[in-house]
C-alpha positions as CSV (number, residue, x, y, z in Angstrom):
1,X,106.4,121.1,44.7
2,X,104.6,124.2,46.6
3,X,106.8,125.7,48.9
4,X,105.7,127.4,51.9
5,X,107.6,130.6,51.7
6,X,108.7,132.7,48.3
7,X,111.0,136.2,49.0
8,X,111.6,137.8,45.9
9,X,113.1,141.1,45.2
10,X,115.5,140.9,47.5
11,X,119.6,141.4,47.5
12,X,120.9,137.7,48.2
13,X,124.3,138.4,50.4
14,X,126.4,135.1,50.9
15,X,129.4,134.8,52.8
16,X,131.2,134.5,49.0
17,X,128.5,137.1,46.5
18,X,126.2,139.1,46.6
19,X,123.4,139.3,44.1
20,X,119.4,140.0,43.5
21,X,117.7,136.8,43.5
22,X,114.6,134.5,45.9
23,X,114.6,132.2,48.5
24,X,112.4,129.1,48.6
25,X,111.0,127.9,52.0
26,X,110.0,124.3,52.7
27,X,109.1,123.1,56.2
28,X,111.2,125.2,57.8
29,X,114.2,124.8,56.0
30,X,115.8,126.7,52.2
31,X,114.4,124.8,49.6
32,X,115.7,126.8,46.7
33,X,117.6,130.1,45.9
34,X,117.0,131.4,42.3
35,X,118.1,134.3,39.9
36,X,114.7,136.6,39.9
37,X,111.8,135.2,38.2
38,X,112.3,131.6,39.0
39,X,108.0,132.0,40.0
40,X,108.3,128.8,41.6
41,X,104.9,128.1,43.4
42,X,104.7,129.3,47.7
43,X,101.5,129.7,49.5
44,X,102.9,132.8,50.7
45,X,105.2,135.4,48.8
46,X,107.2,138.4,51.0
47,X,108.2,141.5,48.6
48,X,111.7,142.2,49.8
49,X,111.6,145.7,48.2
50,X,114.9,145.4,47.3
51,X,116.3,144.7,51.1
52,X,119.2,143.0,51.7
53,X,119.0,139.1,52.5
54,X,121.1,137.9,54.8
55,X,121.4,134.6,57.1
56,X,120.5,135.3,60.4
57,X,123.4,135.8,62.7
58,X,124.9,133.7,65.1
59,X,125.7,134.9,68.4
60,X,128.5,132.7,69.9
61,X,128.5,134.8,73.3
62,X,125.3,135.8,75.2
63,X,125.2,136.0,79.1
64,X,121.4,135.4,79.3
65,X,120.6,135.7,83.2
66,X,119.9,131.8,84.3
67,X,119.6,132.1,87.6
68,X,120.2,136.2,88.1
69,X,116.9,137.4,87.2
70,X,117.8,140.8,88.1
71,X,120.0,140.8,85.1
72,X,118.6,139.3,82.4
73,X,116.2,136.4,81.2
74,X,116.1,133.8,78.4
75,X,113.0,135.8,77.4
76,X,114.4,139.2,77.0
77,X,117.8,137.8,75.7
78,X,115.8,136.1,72.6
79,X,113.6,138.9,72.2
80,X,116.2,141.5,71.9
81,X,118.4,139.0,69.3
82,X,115.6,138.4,67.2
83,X,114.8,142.5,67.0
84,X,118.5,142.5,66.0
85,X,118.8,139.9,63.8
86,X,120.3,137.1,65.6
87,X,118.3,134.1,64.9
88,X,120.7,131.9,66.9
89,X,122.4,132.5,70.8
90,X,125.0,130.5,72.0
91,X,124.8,130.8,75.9
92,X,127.4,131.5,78.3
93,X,127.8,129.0,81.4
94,X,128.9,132.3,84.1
95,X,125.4,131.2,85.5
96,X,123.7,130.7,88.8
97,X,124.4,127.7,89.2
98,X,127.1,127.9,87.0
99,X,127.0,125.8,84.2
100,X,129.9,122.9,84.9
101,X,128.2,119.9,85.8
102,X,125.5,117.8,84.1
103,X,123.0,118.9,86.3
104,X,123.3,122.4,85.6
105,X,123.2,122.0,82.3
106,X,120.5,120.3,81.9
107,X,118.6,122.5,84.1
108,X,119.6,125.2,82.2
109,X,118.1,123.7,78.7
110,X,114.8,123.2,80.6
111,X,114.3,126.6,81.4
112,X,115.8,127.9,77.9
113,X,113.5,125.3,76.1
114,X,110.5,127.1,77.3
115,X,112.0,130.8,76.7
116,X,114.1,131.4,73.8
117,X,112.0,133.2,71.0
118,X,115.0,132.3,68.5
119,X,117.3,129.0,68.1
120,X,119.9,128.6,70.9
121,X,123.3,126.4,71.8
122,X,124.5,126.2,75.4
123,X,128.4,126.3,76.6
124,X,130.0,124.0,79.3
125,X,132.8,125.0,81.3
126,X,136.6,124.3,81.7
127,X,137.2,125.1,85.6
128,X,138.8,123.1,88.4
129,X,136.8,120.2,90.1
130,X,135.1,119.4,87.0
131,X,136.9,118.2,84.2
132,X,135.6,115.2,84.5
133,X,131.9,116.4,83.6
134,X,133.0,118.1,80.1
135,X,132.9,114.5,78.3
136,X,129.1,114.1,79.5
137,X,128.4,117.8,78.3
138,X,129.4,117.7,75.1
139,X,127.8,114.3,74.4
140,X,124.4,116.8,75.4
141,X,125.4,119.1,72.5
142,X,127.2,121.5,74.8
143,X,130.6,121.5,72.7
144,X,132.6,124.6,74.0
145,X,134.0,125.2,77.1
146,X,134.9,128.8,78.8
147,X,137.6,129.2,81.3
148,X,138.6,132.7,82.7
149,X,142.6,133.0,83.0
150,X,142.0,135.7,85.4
151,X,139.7,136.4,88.5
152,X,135.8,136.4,88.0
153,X,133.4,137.2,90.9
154,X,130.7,134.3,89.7
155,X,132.9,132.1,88.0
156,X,136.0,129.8,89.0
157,X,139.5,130.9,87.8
158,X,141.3,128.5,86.1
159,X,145.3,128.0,86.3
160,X,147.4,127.3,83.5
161,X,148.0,123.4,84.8
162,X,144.3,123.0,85.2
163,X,143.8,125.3,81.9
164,X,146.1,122.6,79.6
165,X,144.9,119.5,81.1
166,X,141.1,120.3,80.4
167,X,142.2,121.2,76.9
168,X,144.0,117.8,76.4
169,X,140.9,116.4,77.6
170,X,138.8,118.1,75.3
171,X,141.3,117.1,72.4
172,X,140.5,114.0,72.7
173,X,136.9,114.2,72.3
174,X,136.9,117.1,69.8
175,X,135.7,119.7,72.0
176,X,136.1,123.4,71.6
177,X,138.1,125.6,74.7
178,X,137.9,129.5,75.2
179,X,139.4,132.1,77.2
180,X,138.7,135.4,79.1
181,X,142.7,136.1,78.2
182,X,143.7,138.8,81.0
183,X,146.6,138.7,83.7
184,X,145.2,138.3,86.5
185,X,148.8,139.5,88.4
186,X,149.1,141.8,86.4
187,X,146.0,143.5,86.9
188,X,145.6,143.2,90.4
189,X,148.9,144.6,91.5
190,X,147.6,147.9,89.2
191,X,144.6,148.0,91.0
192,X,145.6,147.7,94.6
193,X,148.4,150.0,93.5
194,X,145.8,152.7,92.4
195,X,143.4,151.6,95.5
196,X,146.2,152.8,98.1
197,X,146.7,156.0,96.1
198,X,143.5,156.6,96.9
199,X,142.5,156.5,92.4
200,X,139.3,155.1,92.2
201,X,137.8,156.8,89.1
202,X,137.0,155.3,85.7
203,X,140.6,156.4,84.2
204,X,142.1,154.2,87.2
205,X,140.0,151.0,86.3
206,X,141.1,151.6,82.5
207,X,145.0,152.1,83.4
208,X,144.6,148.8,85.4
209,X,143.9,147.1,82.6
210,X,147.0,147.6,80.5
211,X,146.9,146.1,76.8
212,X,150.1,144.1,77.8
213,X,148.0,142.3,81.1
214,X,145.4,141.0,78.3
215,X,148.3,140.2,75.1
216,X,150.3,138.6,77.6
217,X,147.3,136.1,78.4
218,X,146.8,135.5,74.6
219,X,150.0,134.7,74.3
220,X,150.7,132.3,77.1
221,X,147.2,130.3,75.8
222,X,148.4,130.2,72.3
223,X,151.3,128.8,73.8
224,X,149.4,125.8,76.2
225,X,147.3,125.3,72.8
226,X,150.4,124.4,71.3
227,X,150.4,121.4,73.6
228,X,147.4,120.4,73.4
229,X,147.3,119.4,69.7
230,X,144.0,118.7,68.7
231,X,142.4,120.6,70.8
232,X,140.3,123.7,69.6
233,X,141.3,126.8,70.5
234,X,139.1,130.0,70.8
235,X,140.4,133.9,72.2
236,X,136.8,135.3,73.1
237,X,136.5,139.5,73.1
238,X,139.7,140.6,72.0
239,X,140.1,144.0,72.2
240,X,143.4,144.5,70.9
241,X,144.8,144.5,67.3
242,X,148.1,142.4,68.4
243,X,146.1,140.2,69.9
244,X,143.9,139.8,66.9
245,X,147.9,139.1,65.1
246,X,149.1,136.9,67.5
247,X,145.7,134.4,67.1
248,X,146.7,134.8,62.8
249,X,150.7,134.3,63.0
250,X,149.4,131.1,65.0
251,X,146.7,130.0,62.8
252,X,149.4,130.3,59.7
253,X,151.9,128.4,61.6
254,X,149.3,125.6,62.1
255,X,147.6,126.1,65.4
256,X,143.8,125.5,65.5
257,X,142.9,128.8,67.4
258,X,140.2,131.5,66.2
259,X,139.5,135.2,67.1
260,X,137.0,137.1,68.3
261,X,135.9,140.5,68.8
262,X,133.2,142.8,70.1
263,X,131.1,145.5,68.7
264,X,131.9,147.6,71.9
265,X,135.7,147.1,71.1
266,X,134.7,148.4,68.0
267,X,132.2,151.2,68.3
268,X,133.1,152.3,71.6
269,X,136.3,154.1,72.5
270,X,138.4,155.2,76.0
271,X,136.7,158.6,75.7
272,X,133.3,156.9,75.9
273,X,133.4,155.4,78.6
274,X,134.9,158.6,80.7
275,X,132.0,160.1,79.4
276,X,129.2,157.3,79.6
277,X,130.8,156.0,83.0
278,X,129.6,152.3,84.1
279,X,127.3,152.0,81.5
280,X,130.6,151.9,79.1
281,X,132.2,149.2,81.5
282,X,133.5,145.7,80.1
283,X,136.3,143.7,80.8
284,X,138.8,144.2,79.2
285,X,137.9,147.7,78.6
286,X,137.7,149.6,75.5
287,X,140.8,150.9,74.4
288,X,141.9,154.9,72.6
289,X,140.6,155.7,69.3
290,X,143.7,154.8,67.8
291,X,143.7,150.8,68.4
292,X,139.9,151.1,67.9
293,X,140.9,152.5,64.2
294,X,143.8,149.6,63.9
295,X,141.3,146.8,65.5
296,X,138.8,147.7,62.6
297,X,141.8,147.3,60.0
298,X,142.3,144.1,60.9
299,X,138.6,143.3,60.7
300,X,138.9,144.3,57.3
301,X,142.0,141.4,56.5
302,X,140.1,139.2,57.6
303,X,142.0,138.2,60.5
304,X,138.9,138.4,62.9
305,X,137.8,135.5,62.4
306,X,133.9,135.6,64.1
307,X,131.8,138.9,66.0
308,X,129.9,138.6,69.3
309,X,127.8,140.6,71.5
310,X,129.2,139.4,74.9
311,X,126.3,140.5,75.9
312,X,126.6,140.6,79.5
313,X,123.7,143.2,81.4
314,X,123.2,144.6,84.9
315,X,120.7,146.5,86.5
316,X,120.9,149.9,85.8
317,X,121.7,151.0,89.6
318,X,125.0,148.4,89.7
319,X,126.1,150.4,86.0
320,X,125.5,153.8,87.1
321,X,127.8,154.7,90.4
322,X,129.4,157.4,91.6
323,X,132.2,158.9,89.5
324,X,134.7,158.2,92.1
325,X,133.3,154.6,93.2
326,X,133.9,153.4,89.7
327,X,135.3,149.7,91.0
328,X,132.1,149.2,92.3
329,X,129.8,149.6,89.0
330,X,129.3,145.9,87.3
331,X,131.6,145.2,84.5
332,X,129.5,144.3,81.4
333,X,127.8,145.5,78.2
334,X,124.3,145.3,76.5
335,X,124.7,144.0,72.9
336,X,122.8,141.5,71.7
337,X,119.9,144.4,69.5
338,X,122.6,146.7,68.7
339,X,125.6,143.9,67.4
340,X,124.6,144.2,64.0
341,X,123.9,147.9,63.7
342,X,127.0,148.5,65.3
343,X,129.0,146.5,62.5
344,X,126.5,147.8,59.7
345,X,126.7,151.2,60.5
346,X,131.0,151.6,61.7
347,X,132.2,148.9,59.4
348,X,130.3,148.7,56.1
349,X,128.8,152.6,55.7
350,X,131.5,154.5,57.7
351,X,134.6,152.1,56.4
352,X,134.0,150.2,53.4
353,X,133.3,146.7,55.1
354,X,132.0,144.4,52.5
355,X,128.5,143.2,53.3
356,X,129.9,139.3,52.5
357,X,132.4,139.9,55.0
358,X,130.0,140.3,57.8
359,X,127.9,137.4,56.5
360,X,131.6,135.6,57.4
361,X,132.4,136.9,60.0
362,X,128.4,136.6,61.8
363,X,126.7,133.7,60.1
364,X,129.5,131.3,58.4
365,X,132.1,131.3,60.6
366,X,130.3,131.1,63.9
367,X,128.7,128.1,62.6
368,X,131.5,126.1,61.6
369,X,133.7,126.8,64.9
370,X,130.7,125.6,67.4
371,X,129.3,122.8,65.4
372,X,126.3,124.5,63.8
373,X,127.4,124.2,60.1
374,X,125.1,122.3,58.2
375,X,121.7,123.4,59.9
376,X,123.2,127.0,60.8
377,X,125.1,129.8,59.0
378,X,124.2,130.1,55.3
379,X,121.6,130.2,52.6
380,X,121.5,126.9,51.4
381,X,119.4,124.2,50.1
382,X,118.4,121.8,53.9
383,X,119.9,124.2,56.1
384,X,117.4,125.8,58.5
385,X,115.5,128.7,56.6
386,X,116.7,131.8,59.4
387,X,116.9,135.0,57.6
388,X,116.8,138.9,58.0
389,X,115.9,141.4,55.9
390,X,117.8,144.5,56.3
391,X,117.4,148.2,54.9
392,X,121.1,149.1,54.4
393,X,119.8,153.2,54.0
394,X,117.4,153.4,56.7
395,X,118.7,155.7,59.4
396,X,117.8,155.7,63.1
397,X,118.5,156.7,66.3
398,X,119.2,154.0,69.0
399,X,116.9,154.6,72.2
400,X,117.1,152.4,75.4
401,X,113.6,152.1,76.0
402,X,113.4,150.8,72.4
403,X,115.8,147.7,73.6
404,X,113.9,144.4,74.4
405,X,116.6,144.1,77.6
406,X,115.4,143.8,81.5
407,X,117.4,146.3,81.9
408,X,117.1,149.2,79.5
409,X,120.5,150.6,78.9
410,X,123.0,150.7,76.6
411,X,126.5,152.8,75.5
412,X,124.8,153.5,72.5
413,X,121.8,155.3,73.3
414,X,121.4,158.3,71.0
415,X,123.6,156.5,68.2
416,X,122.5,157.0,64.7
417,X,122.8,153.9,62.9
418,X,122.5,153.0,59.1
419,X,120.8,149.8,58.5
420,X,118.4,148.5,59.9
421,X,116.9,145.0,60.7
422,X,113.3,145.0,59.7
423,X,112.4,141.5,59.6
424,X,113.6,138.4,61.3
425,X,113.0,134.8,60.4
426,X,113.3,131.6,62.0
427,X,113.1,128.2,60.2
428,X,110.9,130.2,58.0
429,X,108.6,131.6,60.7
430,X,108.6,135.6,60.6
431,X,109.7,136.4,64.9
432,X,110.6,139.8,64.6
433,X,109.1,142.5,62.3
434,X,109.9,146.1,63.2
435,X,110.9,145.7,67.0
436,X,107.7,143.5,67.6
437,X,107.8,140.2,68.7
438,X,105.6,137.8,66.8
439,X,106.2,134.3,68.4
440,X,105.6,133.1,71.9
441,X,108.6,132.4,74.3
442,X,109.7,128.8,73.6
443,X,109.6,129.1,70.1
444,X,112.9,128.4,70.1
445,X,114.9,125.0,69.4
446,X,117.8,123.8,70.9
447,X,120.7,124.0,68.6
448,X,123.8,121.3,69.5
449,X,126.9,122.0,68.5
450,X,128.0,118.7,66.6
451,X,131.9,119.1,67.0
452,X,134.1,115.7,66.4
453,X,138.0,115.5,66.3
């Protein structure tokens, strides 16, 4: 058999080893990986040079603009994940409309299906008025559902009662629920508090977000998971290393809840963002250098169990405010082309991170949790051929004009980053190749995630 696609000289990183080896291509999907010399015949053969091979990533958390156009688009989004290495997006429903009812959702895959330059999956959503739309959703490949436990100003809040029923629901179909985990009492008695004292600066918006108001929230939805037996469970941007414990005591004790965190949580600290101002702003915030530090530790247990972007942009006048209007500047991060650079360059140069250990945490785990597993996630024989090829010395320096975002910002403009994502495929087909785009919008297929009970 001549297979359509031979990379040789290239370091092979799994989720399990590492080693030097080739991939095989075949109509978009792996046909073969070998030891080095296998010489099996391709029309075309790509000289790794000795880069690392990885699966592409999967991004289980993008906010890609439907309906906001002033903050991002489906275009942009896929761009900037391909230039990072993402080859798949799972999208977030905090959309305009949002995305809770059938209708939405299938609007939403229209305009995505003519977009997305790489492979995407689209989320539903657990809110009140429409639990009765979630079976439909995830029949359409739209398996998880996102609630917010506190306040949101484009997305319902959902209550705990509300919050448990919709997650029996999903049990019984074998559907997939997450949480914003905050207190919304909690925080809004801090921030009124601070209001009335007239505190209105970035160090008030960080000491209205405690650490308790957002362990408290993890807590109480470990605790309704608990009821809801069967039901998956999922903590999304955890910024907190007790958090991060609380989801693993769980998981040992035999709840099915997972973990994930952020590479701002990660390679952004308090300090930052009284420096960078809104540009640093997420929700929860980012936390002092030392629970940075003890986060990171318990990335390297193996405890996290997935990364994300959360990418979540604004226009550049709604980040940037004055320093004592700082309630007013948009909560929310770019992520989505500096994610992997971040986790290269803090976790596997700067602290020993194993390479295979991202592979888990980006590629194999992400897949399996949303339904992907099988098409998505690893470097096997008839799963879909999306790969990067990464130079593990190469050093740059991040610049926001270099970003493929609307909006051209991010926290981490002027980082320098070792490792760098020089080429991008999807099912075989080369989409990114040094920050240039080489596919047309709508490239992209639409990825659904295949859950059962």
């Amino acid at each position: 058999m001549k297979h359509d696609l031979c990379v040789r000289n290239a370091k092979i990183v799994t989720a399990d080893t590492l080693f030097d080896g080739e991939l095989y291509v075949k109509e978009g999907k792996v046909a073969a990986v070998t030891a080095p010399g296998a010489a099996l015949e391709a029309e075309k053969v790509v000289d790794a040079q000795g880069s690392y091979l990885l699966p592409g990533v999967i991004d289980p958390h993008l906010h890609g603009g439907h309906g906001t156009p002033d903050r991002e688009t489906f275009v942009c989004a896929g761009m900037a994940a391909a230039a990072g290495g993402i080859t798949t997006v799972l999208e977030q429903p905090l959309s305009n409309p949002s995305t809770v009812t059938v209708q939405a959702f299938l609007e939403k895959k229209r305009e995505a299906d003519q977009s997305f330059v790489v492979d995407f999956g689209l989320w539903g959503g657990l809110v009140p008025g429409h639990l009765d739309e979630m079976e439909e959703i995830f029949r359409l490949g739209g398996g998880a559902f996102k609630s917010f436990m506190c306040r949101c100003s484009n997305y319902p809040s959902t209550n705990d009662g509300i919050l448990l029923e919709g997650m029996r629901k999903l049990a019984a179909i074998g559907g997939l629920s997450a949480v914003h985990a905050e207190n919304d009492t909690l925080i809004q008695e801090l921030a009124d508090r601070f209001q009335a004292q007239g505190r209105t600066d970035a160090r008030a918006f960080l000491d209205s977000h405690p650490p308790y108001s957002e362990l408290e929230a993890v807590l109480r939805y470990i605790f309704l998971a608990r009821q809801a037996p069967g039901c998956k469970a999922h903590v999304v941007h955890c910024s907190l290393p007790e958090g991060v414990e609380a989801v693993h005591k769980a998981q040992e004790e035999g709840v099915d809840v997972t973990v994930e965190t952020c590479p701002q949580y990660l390679g952004l600290c308090e300090d930052d963002l009284l420096a960078l101002g809104g540009v640093a702003k997420c929700d929860p915030p980012v936390r002092p250098r030392e629970t940075v530090e003890r986060l990171w530790e318990c990335v390297k247990a193996g405890k996290v169990d997935m990364l994300a972007s959360d990418h979540s942009p604004h226009p550049f006048d709604r980040k940037v405010v004055d320093r004592d209007n700082f309630p007013h500047a948009a909560e929310g991060v770019t992520g989505l082309q500096t994610m992997l650079p971040v986790i290269l360059t803090e976790g596997v140069v700067k602290r020993g991170l194993g390479l295979t250990d991202v592979v888990r945490m980006m590629c194999r785990n992400p897949a399996k949790r949303f339904g992907l597993y099988g098409r998505k996630g690893a470097l096997e024989p008839g799963f879909d051929a999306d790969f990067i090829l990464v130079d593990m010395e190469k050093r740059w320096v991040c610049q926001a004009e270099k970003m493929h975002y609307l909006n051209k910002h991010t926290p981490f403009h002027g980082r320098t980053f070792q490792g760098s994502v020089e080429e991008t495929y999807v099912r075989g087909r080369l989409v990114c190749k040094d920050n240039r785009i080489l596919v047309k919008p709508g490239f992209g297929r639409y990825c659904p995630m295949e859950m059962s009970r």
